[in-house]
C-alpha positions as CSV (number, residue, x, y, z in Angstrom):
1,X,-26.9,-6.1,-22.8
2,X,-24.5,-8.9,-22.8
3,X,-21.9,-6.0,-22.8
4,X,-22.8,-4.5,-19.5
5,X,-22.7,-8.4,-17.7
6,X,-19.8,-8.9,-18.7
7,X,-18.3,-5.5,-17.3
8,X,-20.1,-6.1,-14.1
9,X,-18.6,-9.8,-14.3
10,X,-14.7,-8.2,-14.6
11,X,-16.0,-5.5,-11.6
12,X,-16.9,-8.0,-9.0
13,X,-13.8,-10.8,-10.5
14,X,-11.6,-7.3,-10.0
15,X,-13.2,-7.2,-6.7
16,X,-12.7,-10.6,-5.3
17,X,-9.4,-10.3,-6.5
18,X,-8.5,-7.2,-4.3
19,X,-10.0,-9.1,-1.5
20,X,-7.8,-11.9,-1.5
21,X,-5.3,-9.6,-1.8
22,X,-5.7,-8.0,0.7
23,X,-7.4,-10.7,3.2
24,X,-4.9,-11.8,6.1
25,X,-2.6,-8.5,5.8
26,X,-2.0,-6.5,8.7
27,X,-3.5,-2.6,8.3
28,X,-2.7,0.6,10.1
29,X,-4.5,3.6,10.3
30,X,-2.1,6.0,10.1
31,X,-2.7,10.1,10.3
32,X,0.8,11.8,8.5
33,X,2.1,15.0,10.6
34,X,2.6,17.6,8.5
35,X,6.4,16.8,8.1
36,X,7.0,13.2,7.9
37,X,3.6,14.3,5.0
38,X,6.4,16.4,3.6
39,X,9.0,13.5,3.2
40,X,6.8,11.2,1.8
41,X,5.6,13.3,-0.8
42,X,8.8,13.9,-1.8
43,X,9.7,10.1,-2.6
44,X,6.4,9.4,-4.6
45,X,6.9,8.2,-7.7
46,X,4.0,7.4,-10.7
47,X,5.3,3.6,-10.2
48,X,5.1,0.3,-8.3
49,X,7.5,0.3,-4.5
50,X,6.9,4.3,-4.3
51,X,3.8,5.0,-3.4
52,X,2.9,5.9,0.5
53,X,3.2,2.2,2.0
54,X,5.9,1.2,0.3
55,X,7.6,4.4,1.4
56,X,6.3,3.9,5.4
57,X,7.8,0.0,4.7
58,X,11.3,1.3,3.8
59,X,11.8,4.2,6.8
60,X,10.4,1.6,9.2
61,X,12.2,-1.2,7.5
62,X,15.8,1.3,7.7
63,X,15.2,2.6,11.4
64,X,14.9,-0.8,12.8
65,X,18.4,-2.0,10.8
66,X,20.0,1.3,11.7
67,X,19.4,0.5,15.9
68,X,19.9,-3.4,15.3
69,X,16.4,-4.7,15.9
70,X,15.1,-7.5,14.6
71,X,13.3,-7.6,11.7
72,X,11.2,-11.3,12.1
């Protein structure tokens, strides 16, 4: 039995964690078009700074350089 508290112990640690994380960061609810759906897909990678936020940061991040607005 001591087993299973401790696993539910790591869950809600694991938890909290992701809550902090996440507390105070700015979320949008976005619904992909079938073509910009395309594009992203295509730049996933299996690894950390490719999956689909990262890759919405970086065309966001490069359209706003590429017409000189700022950025802060």
């Amino acid at each position: 039995m001591e087993d299973h508290h401790w696993m539910e112990r790591q869950r809600y640690m694991a938890r909290m964690r992701q809550r902090r994380r996440r507390e105070g960061k700015r979320r949008l609810d976005y619904y992909v078009g079938t073509q910009a759906g395309t594009i992203i897909d295509q730049l996933r990678r299996p690894y950390v700074g490719h999956d689909a936020s990262s890759i919405l940061n970086r065309i966001v991040s490069e359209w706003a350089r590429d017409r000189n607005l700022p950025t802060s």
